[in-house]
Backbone as a chain_set.jsonl record, in Angstrom:
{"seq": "XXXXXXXXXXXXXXXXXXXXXXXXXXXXXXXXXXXXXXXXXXXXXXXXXXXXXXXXXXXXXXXXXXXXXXXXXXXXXXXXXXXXXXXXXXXXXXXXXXXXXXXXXXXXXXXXXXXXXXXXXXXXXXXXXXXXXXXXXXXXXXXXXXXXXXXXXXXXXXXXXXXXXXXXXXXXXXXXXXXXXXXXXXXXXXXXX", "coords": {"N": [[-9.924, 5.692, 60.055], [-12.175, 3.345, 60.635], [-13.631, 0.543, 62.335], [-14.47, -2.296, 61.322], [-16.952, -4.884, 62.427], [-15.442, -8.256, 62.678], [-13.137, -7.613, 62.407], [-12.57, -6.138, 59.762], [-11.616, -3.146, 58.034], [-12.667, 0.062, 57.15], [-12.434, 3.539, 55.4], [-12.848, 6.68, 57.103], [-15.996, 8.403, 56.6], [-16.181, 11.937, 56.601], [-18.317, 13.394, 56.068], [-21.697, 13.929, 56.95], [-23.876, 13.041, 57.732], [-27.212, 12.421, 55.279], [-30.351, 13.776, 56.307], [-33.562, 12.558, 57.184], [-36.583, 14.439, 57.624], [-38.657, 13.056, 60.045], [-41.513, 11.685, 58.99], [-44.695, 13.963, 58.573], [-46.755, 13.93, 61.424], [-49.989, 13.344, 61.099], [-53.084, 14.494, 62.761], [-55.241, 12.358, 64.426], [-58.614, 12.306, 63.968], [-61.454, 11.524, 66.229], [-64.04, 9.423, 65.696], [-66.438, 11.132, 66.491], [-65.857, 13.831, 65.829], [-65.46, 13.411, 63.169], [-67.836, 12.2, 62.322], [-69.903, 14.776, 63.203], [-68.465, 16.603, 61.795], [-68.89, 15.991, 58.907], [-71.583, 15.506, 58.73], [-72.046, 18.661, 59.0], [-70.603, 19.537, 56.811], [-72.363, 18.0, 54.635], [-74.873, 19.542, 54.947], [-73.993, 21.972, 54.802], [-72.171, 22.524, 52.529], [-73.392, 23.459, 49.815], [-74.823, 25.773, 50.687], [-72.769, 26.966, 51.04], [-71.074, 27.566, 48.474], [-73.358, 28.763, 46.911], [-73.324, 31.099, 48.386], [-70.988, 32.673, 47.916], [-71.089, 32.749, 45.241], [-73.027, 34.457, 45.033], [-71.453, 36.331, 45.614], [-70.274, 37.07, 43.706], [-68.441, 35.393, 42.389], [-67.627, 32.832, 40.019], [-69.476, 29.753, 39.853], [-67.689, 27.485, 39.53], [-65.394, 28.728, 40.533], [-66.233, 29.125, 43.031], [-67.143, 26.557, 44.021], [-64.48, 25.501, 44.172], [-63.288, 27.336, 45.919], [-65.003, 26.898, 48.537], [-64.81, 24.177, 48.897], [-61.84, 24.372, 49.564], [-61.864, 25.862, 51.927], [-63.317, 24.478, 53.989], [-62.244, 22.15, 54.075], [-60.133, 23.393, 55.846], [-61.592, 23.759, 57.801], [-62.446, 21.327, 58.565], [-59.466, 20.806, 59.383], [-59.178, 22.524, 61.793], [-61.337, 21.94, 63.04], [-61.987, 21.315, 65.703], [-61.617, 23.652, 66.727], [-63.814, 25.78, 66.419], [-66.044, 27.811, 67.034], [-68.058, 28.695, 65.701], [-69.159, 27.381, 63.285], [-70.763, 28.083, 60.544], [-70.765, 30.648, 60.466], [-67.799, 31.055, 60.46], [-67.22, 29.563, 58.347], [-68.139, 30.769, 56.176], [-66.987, 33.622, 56.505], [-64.328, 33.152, 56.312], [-64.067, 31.895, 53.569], [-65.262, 33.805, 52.427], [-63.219, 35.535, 52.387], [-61.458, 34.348, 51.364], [-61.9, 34.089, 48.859], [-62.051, 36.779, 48.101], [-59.093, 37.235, 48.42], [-58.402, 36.181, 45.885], [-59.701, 37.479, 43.963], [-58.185, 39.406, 43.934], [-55.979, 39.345, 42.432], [-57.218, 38.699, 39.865], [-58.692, 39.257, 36.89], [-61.636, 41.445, 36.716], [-64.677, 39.653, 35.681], [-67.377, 39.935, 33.616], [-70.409, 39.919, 34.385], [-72.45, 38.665, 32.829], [-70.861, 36.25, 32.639], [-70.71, 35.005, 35.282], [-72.937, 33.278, 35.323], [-74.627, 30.644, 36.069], [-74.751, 28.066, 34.49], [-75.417, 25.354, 33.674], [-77.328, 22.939, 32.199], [-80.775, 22.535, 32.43], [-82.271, 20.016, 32.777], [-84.797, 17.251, 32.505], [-86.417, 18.972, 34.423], [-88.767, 20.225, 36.445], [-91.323, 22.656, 36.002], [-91.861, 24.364, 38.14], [-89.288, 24.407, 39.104], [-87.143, 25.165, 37.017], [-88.56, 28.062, 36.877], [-87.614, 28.794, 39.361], [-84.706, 28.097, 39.088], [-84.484, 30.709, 37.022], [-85.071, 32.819, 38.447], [-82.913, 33.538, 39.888], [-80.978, 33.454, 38.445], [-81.798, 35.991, 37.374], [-81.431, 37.297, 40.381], [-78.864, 36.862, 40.456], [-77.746, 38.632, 38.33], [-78.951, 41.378, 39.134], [-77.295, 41.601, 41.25], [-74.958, 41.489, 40.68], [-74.266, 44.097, 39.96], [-73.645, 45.624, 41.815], [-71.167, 47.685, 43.782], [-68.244, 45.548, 45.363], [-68.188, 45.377, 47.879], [-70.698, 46.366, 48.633], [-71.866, 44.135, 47.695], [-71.089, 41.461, 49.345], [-71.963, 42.363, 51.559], [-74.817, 42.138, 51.152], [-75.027, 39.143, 50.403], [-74.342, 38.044, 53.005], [-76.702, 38.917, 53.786], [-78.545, 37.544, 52.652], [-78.215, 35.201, 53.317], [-79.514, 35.145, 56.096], [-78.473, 36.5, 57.609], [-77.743, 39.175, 60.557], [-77.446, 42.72, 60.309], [-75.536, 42.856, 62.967], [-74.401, 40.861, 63.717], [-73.015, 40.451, 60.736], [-71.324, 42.484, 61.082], [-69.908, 41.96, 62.951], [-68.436, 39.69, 61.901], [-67.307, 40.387, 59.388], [-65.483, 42.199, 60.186], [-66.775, 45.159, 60.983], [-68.331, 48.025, 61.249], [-71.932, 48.227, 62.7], [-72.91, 49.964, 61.346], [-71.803, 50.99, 59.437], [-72.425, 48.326, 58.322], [-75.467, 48.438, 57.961], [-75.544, 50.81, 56.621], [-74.025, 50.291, 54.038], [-76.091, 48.265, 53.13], [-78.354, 49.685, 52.57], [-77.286, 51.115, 50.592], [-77.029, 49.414, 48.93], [-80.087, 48.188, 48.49], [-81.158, 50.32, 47.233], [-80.037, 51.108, 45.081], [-80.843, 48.529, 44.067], [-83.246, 49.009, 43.869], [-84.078, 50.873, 42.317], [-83.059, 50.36, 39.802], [-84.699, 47.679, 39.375], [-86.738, 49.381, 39.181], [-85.906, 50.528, 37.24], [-86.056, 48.48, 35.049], [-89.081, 47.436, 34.633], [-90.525, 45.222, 33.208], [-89.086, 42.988, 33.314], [-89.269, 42.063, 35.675]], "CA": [[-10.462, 4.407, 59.696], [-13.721, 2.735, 61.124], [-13.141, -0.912, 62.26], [-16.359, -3.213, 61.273], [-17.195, -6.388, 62.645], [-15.095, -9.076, 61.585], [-12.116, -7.016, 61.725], [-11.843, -5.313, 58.722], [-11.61, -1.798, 58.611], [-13.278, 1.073, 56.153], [-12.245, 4.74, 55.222], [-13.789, 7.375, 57.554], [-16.435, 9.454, 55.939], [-16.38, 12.445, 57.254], [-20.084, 13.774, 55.577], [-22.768, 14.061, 57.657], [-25.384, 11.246, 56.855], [-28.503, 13.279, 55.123], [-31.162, 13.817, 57.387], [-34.873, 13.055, 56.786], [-37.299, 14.959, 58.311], [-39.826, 12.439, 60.068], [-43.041, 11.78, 58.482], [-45.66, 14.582, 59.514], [-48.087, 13.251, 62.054], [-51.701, 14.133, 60.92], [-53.784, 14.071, 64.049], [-56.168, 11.632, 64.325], [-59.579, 12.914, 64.561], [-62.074, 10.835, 66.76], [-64.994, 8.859, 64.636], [-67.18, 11.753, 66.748], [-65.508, 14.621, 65.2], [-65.9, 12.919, 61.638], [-69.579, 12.567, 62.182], [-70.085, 15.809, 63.19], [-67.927, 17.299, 60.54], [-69.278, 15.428, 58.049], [-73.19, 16.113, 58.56], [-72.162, 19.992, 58.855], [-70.177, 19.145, 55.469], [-73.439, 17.794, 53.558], [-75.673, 20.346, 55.149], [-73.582, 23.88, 54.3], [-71.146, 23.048, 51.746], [-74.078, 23.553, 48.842], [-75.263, 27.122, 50.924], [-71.487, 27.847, 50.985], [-71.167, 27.646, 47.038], [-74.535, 29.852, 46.804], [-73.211, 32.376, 49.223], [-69.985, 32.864, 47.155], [-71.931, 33.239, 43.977], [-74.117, 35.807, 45.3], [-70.303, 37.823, 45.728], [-69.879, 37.11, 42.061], [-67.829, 33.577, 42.047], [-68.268, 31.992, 38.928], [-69.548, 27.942, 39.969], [-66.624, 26.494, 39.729], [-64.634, 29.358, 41.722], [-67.099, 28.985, 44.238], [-67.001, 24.942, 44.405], [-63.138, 25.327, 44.419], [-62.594, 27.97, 47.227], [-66.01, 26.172, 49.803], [-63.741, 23.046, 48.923], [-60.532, 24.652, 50.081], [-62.75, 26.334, 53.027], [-64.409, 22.697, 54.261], [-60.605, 21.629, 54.383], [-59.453, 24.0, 57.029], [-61.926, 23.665, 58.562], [-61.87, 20.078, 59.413], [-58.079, 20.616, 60.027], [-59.435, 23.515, 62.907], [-62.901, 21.673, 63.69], [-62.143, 21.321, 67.546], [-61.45, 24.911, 67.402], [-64.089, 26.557, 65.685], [-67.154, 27.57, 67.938], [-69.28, 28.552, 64.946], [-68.662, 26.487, 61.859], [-71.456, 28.494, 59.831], [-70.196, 31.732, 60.316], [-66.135, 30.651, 60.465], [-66.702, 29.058, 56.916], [-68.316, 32.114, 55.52], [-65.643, 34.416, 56.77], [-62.938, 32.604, 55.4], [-64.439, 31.632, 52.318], [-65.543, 35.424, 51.766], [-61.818, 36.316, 52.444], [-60.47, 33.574, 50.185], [-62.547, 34.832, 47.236], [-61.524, 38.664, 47.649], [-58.015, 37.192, 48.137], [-58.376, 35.588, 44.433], [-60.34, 38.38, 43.106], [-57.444, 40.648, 43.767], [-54.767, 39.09, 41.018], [-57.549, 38.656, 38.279], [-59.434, 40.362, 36.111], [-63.124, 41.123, 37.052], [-65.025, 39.234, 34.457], [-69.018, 40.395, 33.269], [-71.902, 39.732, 35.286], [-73.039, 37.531, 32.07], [-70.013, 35.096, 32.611], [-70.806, 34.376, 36.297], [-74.158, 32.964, 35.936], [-74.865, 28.764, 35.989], [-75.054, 27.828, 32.442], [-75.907, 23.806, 33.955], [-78.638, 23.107, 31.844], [-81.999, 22.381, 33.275], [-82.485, 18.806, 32.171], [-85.918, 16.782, 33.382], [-86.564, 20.098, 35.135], [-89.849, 21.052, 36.702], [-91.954, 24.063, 35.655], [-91.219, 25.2, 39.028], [-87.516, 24.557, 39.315], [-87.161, 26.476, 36.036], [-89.025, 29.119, 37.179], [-86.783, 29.01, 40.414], [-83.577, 28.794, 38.415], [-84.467, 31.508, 35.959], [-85.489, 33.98, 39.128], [-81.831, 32.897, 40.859], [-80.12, 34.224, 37.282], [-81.908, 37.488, 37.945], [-80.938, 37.946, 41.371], [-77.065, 37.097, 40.081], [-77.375, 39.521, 37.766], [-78.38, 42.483, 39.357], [-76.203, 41.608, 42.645], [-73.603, 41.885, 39.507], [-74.268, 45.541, 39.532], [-73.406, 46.401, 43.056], [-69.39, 47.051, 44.016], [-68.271, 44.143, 45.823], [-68.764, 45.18, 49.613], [-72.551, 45.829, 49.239], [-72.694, 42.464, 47.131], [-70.634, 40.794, 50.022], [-73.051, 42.943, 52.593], [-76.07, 41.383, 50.7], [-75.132, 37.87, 50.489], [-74.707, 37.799, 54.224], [-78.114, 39.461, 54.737], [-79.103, 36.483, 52.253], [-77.837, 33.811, 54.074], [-80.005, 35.392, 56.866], [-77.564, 37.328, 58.938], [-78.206, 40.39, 60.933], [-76.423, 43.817, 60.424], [-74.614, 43.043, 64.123], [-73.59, 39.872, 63.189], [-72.564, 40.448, 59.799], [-70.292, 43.405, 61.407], [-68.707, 41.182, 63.46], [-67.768, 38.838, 60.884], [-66.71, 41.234, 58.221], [-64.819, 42.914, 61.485], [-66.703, 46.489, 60.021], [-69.549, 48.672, 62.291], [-72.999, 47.984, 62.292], [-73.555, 51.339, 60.948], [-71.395, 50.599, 58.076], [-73.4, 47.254, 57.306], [-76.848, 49.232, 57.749], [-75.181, 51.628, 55.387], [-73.616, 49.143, 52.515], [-76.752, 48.005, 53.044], [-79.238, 50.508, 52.522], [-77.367, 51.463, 49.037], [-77.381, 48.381, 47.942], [-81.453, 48.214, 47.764], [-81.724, 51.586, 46.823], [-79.492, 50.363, 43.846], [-81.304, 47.271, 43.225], [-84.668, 48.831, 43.816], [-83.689, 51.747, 40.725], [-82.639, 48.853, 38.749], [-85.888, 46.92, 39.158], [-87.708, 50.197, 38.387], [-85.905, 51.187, 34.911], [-86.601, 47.235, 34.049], [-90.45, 46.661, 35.261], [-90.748, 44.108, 32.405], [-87.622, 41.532, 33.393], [-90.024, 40.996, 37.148]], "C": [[-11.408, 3.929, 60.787], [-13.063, 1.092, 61.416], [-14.446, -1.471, 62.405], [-15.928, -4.687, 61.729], [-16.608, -7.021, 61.945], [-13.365, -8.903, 61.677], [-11.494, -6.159, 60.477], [-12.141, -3.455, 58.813], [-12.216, -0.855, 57.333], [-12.443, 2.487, 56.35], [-13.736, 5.553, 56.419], [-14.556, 8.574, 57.09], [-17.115, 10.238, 56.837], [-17.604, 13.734, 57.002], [-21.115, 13.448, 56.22], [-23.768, 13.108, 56.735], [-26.664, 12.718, 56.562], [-29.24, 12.796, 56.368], [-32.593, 13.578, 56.998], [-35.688, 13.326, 57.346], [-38.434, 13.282, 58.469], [-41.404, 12.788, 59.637], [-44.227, 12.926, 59.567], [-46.889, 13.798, 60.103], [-49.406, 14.033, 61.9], [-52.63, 13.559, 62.317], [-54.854, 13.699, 63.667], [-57.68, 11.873, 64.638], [-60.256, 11.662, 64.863], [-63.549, 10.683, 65.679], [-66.29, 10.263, 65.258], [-67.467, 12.995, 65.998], [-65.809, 14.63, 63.496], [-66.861, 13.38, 61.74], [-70.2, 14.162, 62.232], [-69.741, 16.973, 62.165], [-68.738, 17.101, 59.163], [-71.068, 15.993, 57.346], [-73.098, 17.79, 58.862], [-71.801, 20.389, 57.429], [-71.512, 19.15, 54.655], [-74.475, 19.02, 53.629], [-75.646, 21.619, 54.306], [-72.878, 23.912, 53.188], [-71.872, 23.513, 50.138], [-74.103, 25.394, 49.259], [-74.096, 27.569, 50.806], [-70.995, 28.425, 49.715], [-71.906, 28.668, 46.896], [-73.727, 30.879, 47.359], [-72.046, 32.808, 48.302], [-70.333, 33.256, 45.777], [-72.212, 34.583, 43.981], [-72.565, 37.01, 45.545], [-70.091, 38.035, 44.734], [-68.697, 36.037, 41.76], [-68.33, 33.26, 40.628], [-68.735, 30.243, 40.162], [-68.292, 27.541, 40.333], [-65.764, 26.965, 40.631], [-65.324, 29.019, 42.996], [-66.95, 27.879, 44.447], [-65.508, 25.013, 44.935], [-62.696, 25.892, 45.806], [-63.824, 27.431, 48.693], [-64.717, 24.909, 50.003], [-62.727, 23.436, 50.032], [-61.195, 25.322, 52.0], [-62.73, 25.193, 54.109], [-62.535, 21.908, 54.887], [-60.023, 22.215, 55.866], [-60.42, 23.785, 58.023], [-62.062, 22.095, 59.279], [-60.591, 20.245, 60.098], [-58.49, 21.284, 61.838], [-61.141, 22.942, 63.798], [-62.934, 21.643, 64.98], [-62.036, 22.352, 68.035], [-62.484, 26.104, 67.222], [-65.299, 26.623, 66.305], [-68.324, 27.762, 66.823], [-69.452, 28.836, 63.686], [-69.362, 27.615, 60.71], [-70.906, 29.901, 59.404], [-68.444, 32.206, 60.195], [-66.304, 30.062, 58.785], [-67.079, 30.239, 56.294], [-67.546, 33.161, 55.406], [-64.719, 33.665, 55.866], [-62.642, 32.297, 54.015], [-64.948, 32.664, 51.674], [-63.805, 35.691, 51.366], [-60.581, 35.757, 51.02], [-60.852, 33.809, 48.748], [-61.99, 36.078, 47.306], [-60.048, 38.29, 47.411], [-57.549, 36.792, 46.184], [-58.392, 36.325, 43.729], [-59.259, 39.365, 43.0], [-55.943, 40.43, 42.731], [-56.083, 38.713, 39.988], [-58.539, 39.443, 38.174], [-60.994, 40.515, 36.456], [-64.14, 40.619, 35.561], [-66.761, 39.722, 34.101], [-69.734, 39.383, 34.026], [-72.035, 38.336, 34.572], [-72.034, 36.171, 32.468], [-69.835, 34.179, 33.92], [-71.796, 33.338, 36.294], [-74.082, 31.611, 35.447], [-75.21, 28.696, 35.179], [-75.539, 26.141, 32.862], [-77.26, 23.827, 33.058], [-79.37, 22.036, 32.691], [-83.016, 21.41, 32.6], [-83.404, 18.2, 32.944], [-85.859, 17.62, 34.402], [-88.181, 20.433, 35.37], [-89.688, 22.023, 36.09], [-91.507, 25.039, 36.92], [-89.597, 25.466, 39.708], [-86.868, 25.483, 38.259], [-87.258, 27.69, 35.93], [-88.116, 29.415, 38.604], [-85.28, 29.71, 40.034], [-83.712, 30.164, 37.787], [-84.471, 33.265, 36.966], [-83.681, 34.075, 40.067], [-80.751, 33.784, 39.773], [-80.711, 35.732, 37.64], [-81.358, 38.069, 38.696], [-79.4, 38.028, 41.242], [-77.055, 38.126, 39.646], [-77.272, 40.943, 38.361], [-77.746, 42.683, 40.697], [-75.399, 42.231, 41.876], [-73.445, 43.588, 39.758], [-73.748, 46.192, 40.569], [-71.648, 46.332, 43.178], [-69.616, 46.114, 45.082], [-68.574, 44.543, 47.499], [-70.377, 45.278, 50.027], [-72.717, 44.496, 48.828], [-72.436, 41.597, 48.076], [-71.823, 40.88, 51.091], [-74.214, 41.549, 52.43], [-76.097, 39.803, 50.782], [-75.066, 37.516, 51.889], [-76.152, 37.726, 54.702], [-78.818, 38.269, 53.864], [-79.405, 35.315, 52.435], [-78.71, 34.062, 55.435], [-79.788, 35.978, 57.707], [-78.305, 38.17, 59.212], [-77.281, 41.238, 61.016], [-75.232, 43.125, 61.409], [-74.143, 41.844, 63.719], [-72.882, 40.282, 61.859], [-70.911, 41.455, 59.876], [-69.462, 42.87, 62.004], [-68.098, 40.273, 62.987], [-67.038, 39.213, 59.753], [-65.617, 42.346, 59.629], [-65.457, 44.815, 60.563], [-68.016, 46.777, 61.369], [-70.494, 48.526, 61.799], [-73.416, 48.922, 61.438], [-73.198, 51.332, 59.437], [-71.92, 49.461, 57.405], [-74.06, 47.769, 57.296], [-76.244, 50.09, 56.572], [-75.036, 51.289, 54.06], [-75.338, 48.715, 51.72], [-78.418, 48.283, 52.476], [-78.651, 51.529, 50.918], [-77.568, 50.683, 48.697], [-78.602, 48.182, 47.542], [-81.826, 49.472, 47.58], [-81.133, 51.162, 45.266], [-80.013, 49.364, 42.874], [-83.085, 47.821, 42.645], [-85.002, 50.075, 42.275], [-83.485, 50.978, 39.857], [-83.888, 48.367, 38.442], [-87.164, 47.945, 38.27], [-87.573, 51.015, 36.897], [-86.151, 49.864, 34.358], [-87.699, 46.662, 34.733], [-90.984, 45.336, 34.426], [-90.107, 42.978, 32.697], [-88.244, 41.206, 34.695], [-90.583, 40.104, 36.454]], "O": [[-11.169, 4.318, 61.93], [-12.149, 0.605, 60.751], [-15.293, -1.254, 63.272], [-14.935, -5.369, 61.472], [-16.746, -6.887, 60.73], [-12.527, -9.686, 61.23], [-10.367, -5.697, 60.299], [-12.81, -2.821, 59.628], [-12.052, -1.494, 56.293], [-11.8, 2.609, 57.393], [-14.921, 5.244, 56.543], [-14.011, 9.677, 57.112], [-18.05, 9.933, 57.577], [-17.69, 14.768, 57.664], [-21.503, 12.322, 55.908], [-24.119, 12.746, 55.612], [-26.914, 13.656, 57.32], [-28.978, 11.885, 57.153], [-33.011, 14.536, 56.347], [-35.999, 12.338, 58.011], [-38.854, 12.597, 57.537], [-42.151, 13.74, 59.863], [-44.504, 12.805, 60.76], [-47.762, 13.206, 59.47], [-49.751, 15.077, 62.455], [-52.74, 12.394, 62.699], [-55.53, 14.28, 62.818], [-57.965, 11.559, 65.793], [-59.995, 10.685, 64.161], [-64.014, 11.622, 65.032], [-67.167, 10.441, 64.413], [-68.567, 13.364, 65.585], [-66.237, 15.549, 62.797], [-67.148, 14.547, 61.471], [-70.896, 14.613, 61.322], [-70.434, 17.928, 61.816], [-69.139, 18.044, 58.482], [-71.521, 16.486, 56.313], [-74.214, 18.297, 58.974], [-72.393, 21.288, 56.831], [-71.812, 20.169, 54.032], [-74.916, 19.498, 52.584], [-76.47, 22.167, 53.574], [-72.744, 25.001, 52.629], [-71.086, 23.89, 49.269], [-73.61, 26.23, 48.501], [-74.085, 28.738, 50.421], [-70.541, 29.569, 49.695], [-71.281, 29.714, 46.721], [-73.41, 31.702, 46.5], [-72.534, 33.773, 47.712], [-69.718, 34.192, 45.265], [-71.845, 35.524, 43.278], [-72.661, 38.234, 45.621], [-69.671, 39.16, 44.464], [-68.138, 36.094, 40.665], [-69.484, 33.509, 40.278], [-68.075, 29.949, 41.159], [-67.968, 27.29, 41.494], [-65.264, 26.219, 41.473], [-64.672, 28.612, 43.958], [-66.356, 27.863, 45.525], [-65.291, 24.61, 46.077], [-62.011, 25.296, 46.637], [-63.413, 27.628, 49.836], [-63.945, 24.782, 50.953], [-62.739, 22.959, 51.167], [-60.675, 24.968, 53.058], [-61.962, 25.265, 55.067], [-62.082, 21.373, 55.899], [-59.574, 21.522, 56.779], [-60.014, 23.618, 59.173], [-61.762, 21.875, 60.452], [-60.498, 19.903, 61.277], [-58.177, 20.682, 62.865], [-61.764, 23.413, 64.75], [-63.999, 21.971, 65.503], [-62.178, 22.558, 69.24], [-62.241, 27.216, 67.691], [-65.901, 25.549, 66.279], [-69.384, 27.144, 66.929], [-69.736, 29.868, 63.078], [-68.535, 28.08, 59.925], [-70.654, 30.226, 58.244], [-67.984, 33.318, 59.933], [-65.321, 30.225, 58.062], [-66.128, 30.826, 55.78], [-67.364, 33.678, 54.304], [-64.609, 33.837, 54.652], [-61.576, 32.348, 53.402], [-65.131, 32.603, 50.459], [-63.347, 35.975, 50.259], [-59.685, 36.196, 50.299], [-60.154, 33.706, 47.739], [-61.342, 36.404, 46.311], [-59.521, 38.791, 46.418], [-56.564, 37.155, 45.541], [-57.568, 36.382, 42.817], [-59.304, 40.168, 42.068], [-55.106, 41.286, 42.443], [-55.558, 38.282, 38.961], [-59.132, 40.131, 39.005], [-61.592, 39.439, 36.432], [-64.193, 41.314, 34.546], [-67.217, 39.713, 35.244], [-69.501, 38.18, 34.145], [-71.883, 37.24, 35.112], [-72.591, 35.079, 32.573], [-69.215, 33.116, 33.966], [-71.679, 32.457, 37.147], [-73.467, 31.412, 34.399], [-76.217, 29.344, 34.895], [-76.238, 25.725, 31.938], [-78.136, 24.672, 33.238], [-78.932, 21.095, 33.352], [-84.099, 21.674, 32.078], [-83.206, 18.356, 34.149], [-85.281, 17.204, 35.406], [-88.8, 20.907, 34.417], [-88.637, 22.473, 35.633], [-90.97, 26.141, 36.809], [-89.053, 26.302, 40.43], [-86.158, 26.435, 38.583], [-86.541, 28.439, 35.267], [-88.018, 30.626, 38.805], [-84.772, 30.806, 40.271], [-82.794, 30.893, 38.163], [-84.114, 34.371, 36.561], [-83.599, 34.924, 40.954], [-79.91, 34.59, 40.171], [-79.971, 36.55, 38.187], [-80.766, 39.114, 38.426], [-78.725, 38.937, 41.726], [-76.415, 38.948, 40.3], [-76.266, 41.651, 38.328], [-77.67, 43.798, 41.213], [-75.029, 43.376, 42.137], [-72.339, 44.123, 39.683], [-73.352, 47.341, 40.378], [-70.95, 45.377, 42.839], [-70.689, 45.85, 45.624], [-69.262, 43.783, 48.18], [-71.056, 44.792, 50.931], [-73.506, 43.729, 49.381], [-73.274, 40.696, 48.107], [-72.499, 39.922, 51.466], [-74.419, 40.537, 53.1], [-77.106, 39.231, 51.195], [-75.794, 36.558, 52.149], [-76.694, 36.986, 55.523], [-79.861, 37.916, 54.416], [-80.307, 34.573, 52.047], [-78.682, 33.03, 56.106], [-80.576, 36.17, 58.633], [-79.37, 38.331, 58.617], [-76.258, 40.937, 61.631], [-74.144, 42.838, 60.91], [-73.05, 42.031, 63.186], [-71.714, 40.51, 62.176], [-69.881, 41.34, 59.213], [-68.273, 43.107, 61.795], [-67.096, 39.896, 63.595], [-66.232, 38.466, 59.198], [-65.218, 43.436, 59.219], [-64.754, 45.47, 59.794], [-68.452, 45.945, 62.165], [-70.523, 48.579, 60.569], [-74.382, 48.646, 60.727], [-73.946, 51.566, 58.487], [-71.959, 49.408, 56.176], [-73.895, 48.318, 56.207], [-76.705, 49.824, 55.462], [-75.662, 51.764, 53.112], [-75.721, 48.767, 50.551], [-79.303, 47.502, 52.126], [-79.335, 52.36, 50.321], [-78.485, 50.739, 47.878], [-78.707, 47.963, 46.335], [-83.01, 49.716, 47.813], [-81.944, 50.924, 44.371], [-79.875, 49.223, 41.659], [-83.811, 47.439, 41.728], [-85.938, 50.025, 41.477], [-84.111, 51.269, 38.838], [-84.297, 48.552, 37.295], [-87.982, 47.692, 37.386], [-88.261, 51.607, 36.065], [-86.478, 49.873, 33.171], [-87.563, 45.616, 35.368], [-91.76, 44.529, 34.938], [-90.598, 41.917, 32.312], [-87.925, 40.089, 35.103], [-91.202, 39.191, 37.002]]}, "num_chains": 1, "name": "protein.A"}
């Protein structure tokens, strides 16, 4: 028996009181960190989408896994010496991770169906050359298409090797089928330039 204030007395329960884990503390990032995050945010998270495409993302996969990308990386932003090439990595890795429980779907089903509403003549003509290059990326297996979208984004072999952790020799290589591939392609369809 327990004796409470007052004098009176209670039964002793001998059950452990639940426990609740204290609230997780999310660390507070400094209004500097925001800013900085933020304007690297508006800048890349469009090229990050693109670059994911160009592996064969549908849109929306691609919006979904930059998203999920953009996330960690704020969580890691004080750690990450170079945001451009740390979101690309990860956001390459998080697409192959996806790609490897589903089904690979047709070239045709990747490409931006958005229609091209109060559209320039030359945005049209932009889009329409952008569906091309999806398509015959489509044709390549996925490590030259991965290769290629690096070298799209502007990389260089040695970089790209050190980000894909693979030898320069092996990007120059990926690399060097892939436009032998594309450039056979272009030449059994000289009409679709």
């Amino acid at each position: 028996m327990v004796e409470r204030p007052g004098g009176s007395t209670r039964p002793t329960d001998h059950r452990a009181a639940p426990t609740v884990p204290p609230p997780r503390r999310r660390d507070v990032l400094s209004p500097e960190t925001v800013a900085a995050f933020s304007d690297f945010y508006r800048k890349e998270v469009g090229r990050l989408v693109a670059f994911l495409v160009w592996q064969g993302a549908s849109v929306a996969d691609a919006a979904d896994v930059a998203q999920e990308t953009m996330r960690r990386a704020l969580e890691q932003w004080n750690t990450i010496r170079s945001p451009g090439p740390w979101t690309r990595r990860v956001a390459s890795r998080e697409y192959a991770r996806r790609m490897a429980y589903l089904v690979e779907l047709p070239a045709d089903d990747l490409a931006d169906r958005t229609p091209l509403l109060r559209a320039s003549a030359s945005e049209i003509a932009a889009w329409e050359a952008r569906q091309e290059e999806l398509r015959l990326l489509g044709h390549l297996p996925s490590r030259q298409r991965q290769v290629m979208a690096w070298t799209l984004e502007g990389y260089q072999p040695a970089e790209i090797a050190e980000q894909l952790r693979m030898t320069p020799e092996a990007v120059r290589s990926s690399l060097l089928k892939a436009r032998r591939t594309l450039a056979a392609l272009l030449r059994e369809e000289p009409d679709r330039r």
